[in-house]
C-alpha positions in Angstrom: -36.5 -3.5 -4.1 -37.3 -3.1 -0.1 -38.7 0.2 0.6 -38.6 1.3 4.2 -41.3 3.1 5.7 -38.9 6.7 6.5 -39.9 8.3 10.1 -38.4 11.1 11.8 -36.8 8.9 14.1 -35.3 7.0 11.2 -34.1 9.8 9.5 -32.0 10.5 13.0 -31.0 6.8 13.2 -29.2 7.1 10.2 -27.6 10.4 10.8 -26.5 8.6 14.1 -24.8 5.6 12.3 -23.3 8.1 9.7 -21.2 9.6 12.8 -20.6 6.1 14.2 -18.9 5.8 10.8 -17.0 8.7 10.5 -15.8 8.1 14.3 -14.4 5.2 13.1 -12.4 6.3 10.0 -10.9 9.6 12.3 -10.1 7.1 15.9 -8.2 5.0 13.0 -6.6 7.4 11.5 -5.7 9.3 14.6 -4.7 6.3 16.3 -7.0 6.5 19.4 -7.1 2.9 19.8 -9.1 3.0 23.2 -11.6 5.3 21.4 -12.0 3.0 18.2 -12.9 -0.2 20.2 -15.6 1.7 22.2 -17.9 1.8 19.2 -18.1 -2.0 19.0 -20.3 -4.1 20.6 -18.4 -6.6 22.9 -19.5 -9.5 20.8 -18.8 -7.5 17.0 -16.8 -9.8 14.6 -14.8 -9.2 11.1 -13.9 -10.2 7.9 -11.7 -9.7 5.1 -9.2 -7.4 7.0 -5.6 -7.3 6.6 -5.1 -6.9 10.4 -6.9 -9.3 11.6 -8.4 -12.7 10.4 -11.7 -13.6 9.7 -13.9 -14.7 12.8 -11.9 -12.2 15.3 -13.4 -10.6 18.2 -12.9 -7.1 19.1 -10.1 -7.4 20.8 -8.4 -9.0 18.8 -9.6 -7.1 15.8 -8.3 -3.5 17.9 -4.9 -5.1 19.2 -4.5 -6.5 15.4 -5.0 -3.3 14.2 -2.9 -1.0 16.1 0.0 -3.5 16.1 0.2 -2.9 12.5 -0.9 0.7 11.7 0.4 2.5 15.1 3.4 3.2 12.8 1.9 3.5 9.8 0.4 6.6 7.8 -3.2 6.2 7.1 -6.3 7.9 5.3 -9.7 6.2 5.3 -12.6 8.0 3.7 -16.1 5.9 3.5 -19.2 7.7 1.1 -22.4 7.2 -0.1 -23.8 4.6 2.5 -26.6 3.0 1.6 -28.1 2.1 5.1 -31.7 -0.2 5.8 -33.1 -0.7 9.5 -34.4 -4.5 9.9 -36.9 -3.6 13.1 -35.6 -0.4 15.6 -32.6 -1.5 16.7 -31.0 -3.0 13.9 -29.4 -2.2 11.1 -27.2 -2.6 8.0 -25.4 -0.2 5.7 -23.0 -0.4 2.7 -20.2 2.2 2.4 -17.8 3.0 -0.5 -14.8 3.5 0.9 -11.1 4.2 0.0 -8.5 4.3 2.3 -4.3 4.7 2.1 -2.0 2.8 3.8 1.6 3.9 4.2 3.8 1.6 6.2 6.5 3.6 7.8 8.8 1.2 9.4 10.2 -0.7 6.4 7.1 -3.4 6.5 5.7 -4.7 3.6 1.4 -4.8 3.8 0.4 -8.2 2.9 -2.3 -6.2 0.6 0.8 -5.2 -2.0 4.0 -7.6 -0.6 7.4 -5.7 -2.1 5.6 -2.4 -1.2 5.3 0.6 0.8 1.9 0.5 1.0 -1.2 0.6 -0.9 -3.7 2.9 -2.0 -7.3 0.6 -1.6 -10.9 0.8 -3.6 -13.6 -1.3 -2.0 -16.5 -1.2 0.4 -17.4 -1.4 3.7 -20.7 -3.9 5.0 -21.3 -3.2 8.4 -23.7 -4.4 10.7 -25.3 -2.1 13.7 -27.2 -2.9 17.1 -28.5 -0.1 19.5 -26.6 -0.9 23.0 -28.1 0.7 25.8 -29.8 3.6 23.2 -26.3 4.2 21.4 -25.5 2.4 17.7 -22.6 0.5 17.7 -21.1 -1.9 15.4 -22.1 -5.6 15.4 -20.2 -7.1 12.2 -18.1 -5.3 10.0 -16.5 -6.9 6.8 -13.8 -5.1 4.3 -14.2 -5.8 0.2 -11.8 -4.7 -2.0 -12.3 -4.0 -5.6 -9.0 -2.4 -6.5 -5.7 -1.9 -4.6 -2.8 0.0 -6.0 0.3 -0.3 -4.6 3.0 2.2 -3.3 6.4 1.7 -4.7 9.4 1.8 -2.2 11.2 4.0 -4.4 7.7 6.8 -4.3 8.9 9.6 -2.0 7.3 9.1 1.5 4.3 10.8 2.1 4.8 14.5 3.8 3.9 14.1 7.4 5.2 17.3 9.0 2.1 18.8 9.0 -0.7 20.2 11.5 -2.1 17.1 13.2 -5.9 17.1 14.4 -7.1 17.7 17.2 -8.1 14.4 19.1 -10.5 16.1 21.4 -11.7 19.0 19.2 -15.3 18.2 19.6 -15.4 16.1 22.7 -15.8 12.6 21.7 -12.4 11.2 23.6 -10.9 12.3 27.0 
């Protein structure tokens, strides 16, 4: 197994990229489209997402994406990364991740067709670069290992409660 040499400024590099991730599971969740594509590179591509095929730019990834979950009810949680640097401004990570996806508007998700939605198992492997002193996502591709599905006749998901706070700490105007 690869061990890494840990320095300070590693130890920050990672806590860096762990924000970068959690940035992306709360823009996605709170729909801040313009937010979310900000913490790509202008080159990043994808695989294995539901929203958008393999090979897509950014763009195309973020217009894919809100197209199909702007109405939608959605949790993602990612844990545990395992992250390694491959020089100073380059790394890679591997994060556990679950995520829910509710489909309001009568769509089925082509993750669980004759369903609500889906309740999904997998992992994330993503793929950083430092632009102008900033991580930001290079590659990022989706795994699943399990997806349950949500039955059209499960009562909808309660959604009449407190909504976050978009700018609570600053990171969108």
């Amino acid at each position: 197994m690869f061990q890494e040499y840990i320095t300070q400024e590693r130890l920050l590099d990672r806590e860096k990229i762990k924000l970068l991730k959690a940035q992306y599971c709360r823009f996605l969740d709170t729909k801040q489209w313009p937010e979310l594509r900000s913490l790509f590179r202008d080159d990043a591509s994808f695989e294995g997402f539901g929203s958008a095929p393999t090979g897509s730019t950014v763009d195309q990834f973020i217009a894919g994406i809100s197209t199909r979950l702007t109405d939608a009810l959605t949790v993602h949680h990612c844990h545990m990364p395992e992250i390694t640097f491959d020089g100073p401004s380059r790394a890679r990570a591997i994060w556990a991740m679950v995520d829910v996806v509710e489909l309001l508007n009568g769509n089925s998700p082509i993750e669980a067709p004759g369903h609500r939605g889906f309740t999904g198992y997998g992992h994330y492997e993503d793929e950083y670069s430092l632009v102008d002193g900033e991580w930001k996502f290079a590659f990022k591709r989706l795994s699943r290992i399990r997806v349950d599905p949500i039955p059209n006749e499960q009562s909808p998901a309660l959604t009449d409660r407190l909504k976050a706070h978009k700018n609570w700490i600053g990171f969108s105007e």
